[in-house]
C-alpha positions as CSV (number, residue, x, y, z in Angstrom):
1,X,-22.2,38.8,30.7
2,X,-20.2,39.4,27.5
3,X,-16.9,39.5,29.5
4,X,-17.8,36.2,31.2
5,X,-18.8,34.4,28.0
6,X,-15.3,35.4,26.7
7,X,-13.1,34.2,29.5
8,X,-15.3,30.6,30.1
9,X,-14.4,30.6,26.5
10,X,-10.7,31.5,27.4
11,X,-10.3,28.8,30.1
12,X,-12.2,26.2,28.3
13,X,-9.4,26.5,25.2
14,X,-6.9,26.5,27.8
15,X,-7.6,23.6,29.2
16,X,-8.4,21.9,26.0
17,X,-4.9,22.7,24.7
18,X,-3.3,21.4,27.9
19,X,-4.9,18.0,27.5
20,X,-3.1,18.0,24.3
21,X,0.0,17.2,26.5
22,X,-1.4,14.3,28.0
23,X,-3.5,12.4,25.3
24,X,-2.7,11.3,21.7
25,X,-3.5,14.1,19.5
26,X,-6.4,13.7,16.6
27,X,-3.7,15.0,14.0
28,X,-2.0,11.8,12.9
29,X,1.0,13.4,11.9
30,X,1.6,13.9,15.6
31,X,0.1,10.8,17.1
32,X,2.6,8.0,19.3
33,X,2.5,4.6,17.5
34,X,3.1,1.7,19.9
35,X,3.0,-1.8,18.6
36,X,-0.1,-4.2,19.9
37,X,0.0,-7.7,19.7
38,X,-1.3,-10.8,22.2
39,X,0.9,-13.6,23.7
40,X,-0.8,-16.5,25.0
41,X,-3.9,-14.6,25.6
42,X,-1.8,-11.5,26.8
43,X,-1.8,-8.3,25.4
44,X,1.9,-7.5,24.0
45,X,3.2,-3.8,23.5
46,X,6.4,-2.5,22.2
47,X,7.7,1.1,22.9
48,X,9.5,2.6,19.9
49,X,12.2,4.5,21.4
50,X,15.4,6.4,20.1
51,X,19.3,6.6,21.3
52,X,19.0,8.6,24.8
53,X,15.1,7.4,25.6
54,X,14.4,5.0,28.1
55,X,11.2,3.2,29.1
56,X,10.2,4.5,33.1
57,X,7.3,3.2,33.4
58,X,3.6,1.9,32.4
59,X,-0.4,2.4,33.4
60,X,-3.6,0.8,31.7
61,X,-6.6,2.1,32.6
62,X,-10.3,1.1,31.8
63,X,-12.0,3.4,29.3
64,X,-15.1,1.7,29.4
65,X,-17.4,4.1,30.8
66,X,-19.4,2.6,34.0
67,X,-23.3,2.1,33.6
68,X,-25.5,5.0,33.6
69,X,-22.0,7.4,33.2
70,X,-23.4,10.7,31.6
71,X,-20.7,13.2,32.4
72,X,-17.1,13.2,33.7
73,X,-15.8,10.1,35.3
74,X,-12.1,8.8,36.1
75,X,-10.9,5.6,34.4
76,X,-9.4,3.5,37.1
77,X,-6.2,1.7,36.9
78,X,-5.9,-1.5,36.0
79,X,-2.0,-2.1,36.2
80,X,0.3,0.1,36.9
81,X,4.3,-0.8,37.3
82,X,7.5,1.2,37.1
83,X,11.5,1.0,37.0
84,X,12.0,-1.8,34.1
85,X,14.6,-4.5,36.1
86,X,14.3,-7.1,32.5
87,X,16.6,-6.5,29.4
88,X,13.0,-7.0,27.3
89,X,11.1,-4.7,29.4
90,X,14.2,-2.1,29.1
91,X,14.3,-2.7,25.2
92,X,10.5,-1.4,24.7
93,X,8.7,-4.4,25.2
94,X,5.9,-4.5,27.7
95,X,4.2,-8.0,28.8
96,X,0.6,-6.4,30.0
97,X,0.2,-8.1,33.5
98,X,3.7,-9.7,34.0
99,X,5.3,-8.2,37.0
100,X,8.6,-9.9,36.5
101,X,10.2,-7.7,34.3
102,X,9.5,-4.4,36.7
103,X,11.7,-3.2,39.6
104,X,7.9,-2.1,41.4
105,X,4.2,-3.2,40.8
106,X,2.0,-0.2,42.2
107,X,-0.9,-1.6,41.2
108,X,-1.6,-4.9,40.6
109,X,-3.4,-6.4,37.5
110,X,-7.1,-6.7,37.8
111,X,-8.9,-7.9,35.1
112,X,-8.8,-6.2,32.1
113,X,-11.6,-4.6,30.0
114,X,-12.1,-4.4,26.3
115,X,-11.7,-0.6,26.2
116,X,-8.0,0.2,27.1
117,X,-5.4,3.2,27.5
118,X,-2.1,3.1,28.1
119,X,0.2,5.8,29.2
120,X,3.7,5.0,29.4
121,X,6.5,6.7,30.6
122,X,9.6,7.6,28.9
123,X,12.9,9.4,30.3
124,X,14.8,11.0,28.1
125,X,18.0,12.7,28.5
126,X,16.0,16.3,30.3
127,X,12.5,15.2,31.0
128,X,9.9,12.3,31.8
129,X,7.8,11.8,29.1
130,X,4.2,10.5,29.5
131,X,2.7,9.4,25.8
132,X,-0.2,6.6,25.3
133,X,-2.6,4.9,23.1
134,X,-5.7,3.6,23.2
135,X,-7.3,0.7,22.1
136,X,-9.6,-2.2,21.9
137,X,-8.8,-5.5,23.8
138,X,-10.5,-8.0,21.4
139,X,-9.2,-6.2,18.0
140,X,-8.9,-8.5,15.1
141,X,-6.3,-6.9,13.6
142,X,-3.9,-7.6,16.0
143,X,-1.5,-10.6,15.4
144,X,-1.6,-13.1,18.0
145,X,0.9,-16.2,19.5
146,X,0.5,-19.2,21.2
147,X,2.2,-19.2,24.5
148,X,5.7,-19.7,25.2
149,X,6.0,-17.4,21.5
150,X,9.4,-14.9,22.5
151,X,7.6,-11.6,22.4
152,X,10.6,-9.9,21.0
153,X,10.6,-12.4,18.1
154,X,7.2,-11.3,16.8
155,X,5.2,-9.1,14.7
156,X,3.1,-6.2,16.1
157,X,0.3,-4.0,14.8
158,X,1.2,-0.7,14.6
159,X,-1.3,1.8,13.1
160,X,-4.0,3.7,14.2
161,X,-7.0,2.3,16.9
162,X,-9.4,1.6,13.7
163,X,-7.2,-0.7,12.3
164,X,-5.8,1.3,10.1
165,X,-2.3,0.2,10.1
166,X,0.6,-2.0,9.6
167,X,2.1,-5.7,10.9
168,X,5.4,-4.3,11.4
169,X,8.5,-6.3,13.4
170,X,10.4,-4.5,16.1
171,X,13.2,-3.4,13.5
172,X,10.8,-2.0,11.1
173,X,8.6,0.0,14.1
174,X,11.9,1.3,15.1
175,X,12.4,2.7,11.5
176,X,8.9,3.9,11.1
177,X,8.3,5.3,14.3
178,X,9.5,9.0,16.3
179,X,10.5,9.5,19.1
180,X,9.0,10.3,22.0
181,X,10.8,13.0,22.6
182,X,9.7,13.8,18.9
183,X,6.4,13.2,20.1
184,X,6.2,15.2,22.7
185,X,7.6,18.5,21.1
186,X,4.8,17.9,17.7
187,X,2.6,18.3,20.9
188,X,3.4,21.5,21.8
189,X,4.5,23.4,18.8
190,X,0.6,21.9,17.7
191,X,-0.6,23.9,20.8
């Protein structure tokens, strides 16, 4: 019984650490800042990326668990697009919902929740890199535009998801920010 104890233990830390690759770590000194802001109603995101990194890609999934949800469950996807076609799209800049600036939509935007995730997909010069944030939809701290407002003309929040952060332009996120491939190696030298 002892032996068994030890290796759920084993498999359960295992797993645990692996996750690590996929999510935004709890240490802050590790964790992916994307900028947040709302267009017109429409939830605004800009990609920090460095010389050799290039945006692939883009999912937002529902964290909202469903009613009467009291163990695992799978967000769905609520959009989900890939190959960035527009010049914005390519510079970091991702219009939640607009399908214009992507070479393919594969899945279509439903309507979106309050409680929100997104994973996006970087390439960098050897690997694809998946990082994401999370975040809620009717957050008062992010700065918001009237429409027609040129979303690479604006300010973004960029901090943590309890609204503990900074209003920041695209320059200055560029500045602050690592990169993903930065990112994603804090990641695993953590685990």
């Amino acid at each position: 019984m002892k032996i068994f104890r030890v290796v759920l233990v084993s498999v359960v830390l295992g797993l645990t650490a692996a996750c690590g690759l996929f999510f935004p770590s709890e240490d802050d000194s590790v964790r992916f800042h994307a900028g947040h802001a709302v267009v017109g109603g429409r939830l605004v995101l800009y990609v920090p990326m460095c010389a050799g990194e290039s945006l692939d890609g883009v999912y937002v999934k529902d964290t909202t668990p469903p009613p009467g949800a009291d163990g695992p469950w799978t967000a769905p996807i609520l959009w989900s697009v890939v190959g960035p076609s527009a010049e914005l799209t390519r510079s970091g800049v991702i219009v939640v919902g607009d399908d214009s600036g992507w070479d393919e939509v594969v899945t279509p935007l439903s309507e979106l929740s309050n409680r929100l995730q997104a994973r996006i997909k970087v390439a960098t010069s050897n690997a694809l890199i998946e990082v994401g944030t999370a975040f809620s939809l009717d957050a008062g701290y992010f700065p918001s535009y009237p429409s027609g407002t040129d979303p690479s003309a604006i300010d973004f929040y960029f901090g943590l998801s309890n609204g503990k952060g900074d209003i920041l332009s695209i320059a200055e996120m560029d500045e602050a920010a690592e990169c993903a491939a930065y990112y994603r190696h804090k990641i695993l030298e953590q685990n």
